[in-house]
N, C-alpha and C positions, 0 to 999 in steps of 0.2 A: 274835950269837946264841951260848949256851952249847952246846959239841959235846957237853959230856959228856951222859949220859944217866941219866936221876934213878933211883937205883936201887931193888930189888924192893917193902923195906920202906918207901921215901918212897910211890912209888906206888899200893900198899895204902894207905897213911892216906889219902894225896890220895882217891883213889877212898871211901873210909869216907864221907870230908867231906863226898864228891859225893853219896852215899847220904844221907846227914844233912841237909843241903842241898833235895833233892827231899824229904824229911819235913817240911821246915819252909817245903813249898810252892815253892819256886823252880824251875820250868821248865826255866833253864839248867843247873840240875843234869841233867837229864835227857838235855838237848843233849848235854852234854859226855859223857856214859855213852854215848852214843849213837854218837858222833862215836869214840869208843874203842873200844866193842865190837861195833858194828851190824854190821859185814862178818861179822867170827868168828861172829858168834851164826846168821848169815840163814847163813850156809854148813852149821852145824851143823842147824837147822831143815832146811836144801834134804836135807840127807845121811838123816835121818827122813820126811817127808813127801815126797820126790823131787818133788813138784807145784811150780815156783819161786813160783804165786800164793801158795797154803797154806804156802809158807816164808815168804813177805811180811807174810801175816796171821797167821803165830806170833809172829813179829819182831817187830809192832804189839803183838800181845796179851803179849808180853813186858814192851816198857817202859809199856803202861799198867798191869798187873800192879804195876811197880817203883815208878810214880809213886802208885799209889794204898796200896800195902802196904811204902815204904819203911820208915817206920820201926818193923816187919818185922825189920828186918836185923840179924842180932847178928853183931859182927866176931867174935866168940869163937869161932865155932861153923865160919865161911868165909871166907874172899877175898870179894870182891865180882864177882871175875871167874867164881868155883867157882862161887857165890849165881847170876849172872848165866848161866851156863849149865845149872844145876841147874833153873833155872824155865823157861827156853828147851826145854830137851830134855820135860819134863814139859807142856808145852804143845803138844811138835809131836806126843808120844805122843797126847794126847788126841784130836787133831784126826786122828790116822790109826784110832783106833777110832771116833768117831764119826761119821767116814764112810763106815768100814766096815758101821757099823750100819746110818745109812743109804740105802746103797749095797743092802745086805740086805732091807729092807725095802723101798724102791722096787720089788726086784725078786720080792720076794713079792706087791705088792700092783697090779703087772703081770702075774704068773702070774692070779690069783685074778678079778681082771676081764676081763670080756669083750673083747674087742677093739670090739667097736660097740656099746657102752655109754656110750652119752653122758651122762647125771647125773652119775656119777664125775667125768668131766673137766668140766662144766661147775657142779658144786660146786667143783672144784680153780680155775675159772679165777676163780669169785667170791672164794675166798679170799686166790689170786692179787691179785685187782683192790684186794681190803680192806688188804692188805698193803702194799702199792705206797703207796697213798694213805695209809696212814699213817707209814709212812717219810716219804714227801714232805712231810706234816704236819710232823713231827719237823725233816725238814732246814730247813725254814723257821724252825724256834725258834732253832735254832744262828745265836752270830754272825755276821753275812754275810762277817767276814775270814775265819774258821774252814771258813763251807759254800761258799767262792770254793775252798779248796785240797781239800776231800773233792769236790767236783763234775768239778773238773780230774782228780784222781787214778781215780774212779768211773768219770764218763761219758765224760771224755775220754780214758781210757786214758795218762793223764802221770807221769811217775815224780816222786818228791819233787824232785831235781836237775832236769826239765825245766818244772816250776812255777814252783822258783823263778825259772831263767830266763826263763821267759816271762813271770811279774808283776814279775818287779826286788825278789822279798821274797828276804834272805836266808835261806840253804839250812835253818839251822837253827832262822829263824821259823816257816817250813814245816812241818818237822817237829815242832815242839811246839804249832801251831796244830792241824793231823793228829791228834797224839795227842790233844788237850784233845777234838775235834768230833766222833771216834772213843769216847772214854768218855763220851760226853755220850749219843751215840745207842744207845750199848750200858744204858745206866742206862734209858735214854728204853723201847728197845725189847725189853727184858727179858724179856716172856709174850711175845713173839712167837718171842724165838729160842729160848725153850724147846720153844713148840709145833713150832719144825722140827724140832726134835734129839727 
């Protein structure tokens, strides 16, 4: 194995490549971004959002961001690593004002009702109910290799690293089966998560 260590400028192009790469559809481009920069970036997210879940689903919503708007990327302009934390940081911002917002409104719209007002909650629990079932809907369209590692991660509480463990899928099929079954239900359920926000 070479000791030496490839130096600043190889590593920008490589990573370029890897950005070019995920534009021209390949997956493993993403892995390998991922496998690079996933710790810095989920640390940077944790250091804005303090929540380590909401640092997790910045990290997600970062490299589906990358896969879906790589070629996006103008080397002229960034590093990939600058780029890679530029959309990171602006994602974990987002996600601390919107649930600032609403964090605000839940608690206006608790001032404002009665306490033994039941319609309120039980319109919330129909929508609740219509919600759920359509998700559910949804996770059924998703490929069953794809809704096997969101189910494990969702319901079971499993991190990508103990998935793969437990199915024998490498770590990094995981992760890009993850992202793929994650933009698939963000596309899928699109009025819905407007209507929470």
């Amino acid at each position: 194995m070479d000791s030496v260590a490839p130096s600043d400028s190889h590593r920008t192009a490589n990573d370029a490549a890897l950005v070019r790469a995920a534009a021209g559809g390949m997956p493993e481009a993403i892995e390998e971004l991922y496998d690079r920069y996933g710790g810095m970036l989920l640390g940077l997210a944790r250091k804005v959002v303090k929540d380590p879940a909401d640092a997790e689903e910045v990290l997600q919503e970062t490299f589906v961001h990358v896969w879906n708007r790589a070629a996006s990327y103008d080397p002229a302009r960034s590093s990939v690593a600058t780029w890679l934390v530029l959309i990171t940081r602006s994602r974990a911002i987002d996600r601390v004002r919107t649930k600032n917002v609403v964090d605000r409104t839940h608690a206006a719209v608790q001032k404002e009702s009665a306490p033994d007002h039941e319609s309120a909650r039980g319109a919330s629990r129909v929508l609740d109910r219509e919600r759920r079932k359509r998700v559910r809907s949804e996770l059924q369209a998703i490929p069953e290799e794809q809704r096997q590692v969101l189910e494990l991660a969702f319901y079971g509480g499993l991190t990508q690293r103990e998935i793969a463990e437990r199915t024998g899928i490498p770590l990094g099929t995981v992760k890009t089966r993850t992202l793929l079954a994650m933009n698939k239900l963000r596309k899928a359920l699109r009025e819905e998560i407007r209507e929470l926000l």
